[in-house]
C-alpha positions in Angstrom: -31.1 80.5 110.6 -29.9 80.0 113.9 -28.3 83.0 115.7 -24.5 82.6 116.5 -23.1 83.0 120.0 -20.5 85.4 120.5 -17.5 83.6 120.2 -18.5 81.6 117.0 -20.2 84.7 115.5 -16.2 86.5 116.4 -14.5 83.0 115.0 -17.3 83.6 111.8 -16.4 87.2 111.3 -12.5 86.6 111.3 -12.5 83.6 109.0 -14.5 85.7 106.1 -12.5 88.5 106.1 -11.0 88.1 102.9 -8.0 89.7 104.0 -7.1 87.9 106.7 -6.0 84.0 106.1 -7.0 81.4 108.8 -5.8 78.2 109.0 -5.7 75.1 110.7 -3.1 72.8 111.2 -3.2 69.0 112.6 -0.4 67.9 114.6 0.7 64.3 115.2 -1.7 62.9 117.7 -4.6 64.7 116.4 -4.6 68.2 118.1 -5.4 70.7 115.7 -4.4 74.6 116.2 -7.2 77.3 114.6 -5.3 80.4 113.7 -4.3 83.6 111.7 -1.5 86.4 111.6 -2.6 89.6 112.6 -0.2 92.4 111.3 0.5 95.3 113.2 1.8 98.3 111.7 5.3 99.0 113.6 6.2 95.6 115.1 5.3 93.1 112.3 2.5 91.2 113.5 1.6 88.4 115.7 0.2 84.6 115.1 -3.7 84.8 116.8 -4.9 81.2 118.0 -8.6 80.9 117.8 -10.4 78.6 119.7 -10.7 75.2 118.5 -13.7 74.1 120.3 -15.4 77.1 118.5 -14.1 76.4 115.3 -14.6 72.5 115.4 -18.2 73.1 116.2 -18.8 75.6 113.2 -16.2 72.9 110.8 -19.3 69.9 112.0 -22.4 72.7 111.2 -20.9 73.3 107.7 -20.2 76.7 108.5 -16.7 76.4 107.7 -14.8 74.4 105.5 -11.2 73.4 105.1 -9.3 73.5 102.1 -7.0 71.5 100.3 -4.2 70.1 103.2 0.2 71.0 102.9 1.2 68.0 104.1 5.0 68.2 105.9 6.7 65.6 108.0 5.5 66.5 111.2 1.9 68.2 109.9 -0.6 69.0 107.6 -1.9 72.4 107.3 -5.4 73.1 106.0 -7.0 76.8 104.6 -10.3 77.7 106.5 -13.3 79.2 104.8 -16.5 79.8 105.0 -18.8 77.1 103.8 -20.6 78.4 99.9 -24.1 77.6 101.6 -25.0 77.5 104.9 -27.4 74.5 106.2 -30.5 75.6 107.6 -31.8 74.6 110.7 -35.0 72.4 110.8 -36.9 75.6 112.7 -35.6 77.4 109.4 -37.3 74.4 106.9 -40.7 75.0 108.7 -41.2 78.5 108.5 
């Protein structure tokens, strides 16, 4: 299998901790936002945007998967998760 950069590897990591829930939501126009809540202990927590570049590219490599959308009027939200299976790459097929 093909090692991860550092920012997908990070993007990898976050998305399959089971305790933390990412998600993605598409706005009107087709942007779509990649994030989580991170909680913090005395102040609540904060919303974490990850980057979407990062997470579009390991959404088309299967690596990631989206779940089943919450549509509202001005959005649909989406669960992220890691793929079941990962594809192999062809170097991995040949070995």
């Amino acid at each position: 299998m093909t090692p991860l950069a550092a920012p997908a590897a990070d993007v990898l990591r976050i998305v399959s901790d089971p305790h933390t829930a990412v998600f993605v939501t598409a706005l009107p126009g087709g942007r779509l936002r990649y994030g989580y809540w991170r909680p913090a202990a005395s102040t609540g927590g904060c919303y974490v945007a990850l980057p979407t570049d990062v997470c579009e590219e390991l959404r088309s490599t299967g690596r990631i998967t989206l779940g089943t959308p919450v549509v509202d009027p001005g959005k649909t939200t989406y669960r992220v998760s890691v793929a079941c299976t990962v594809p192999r790459t062809d170097r991995a097929r040949a070995a």
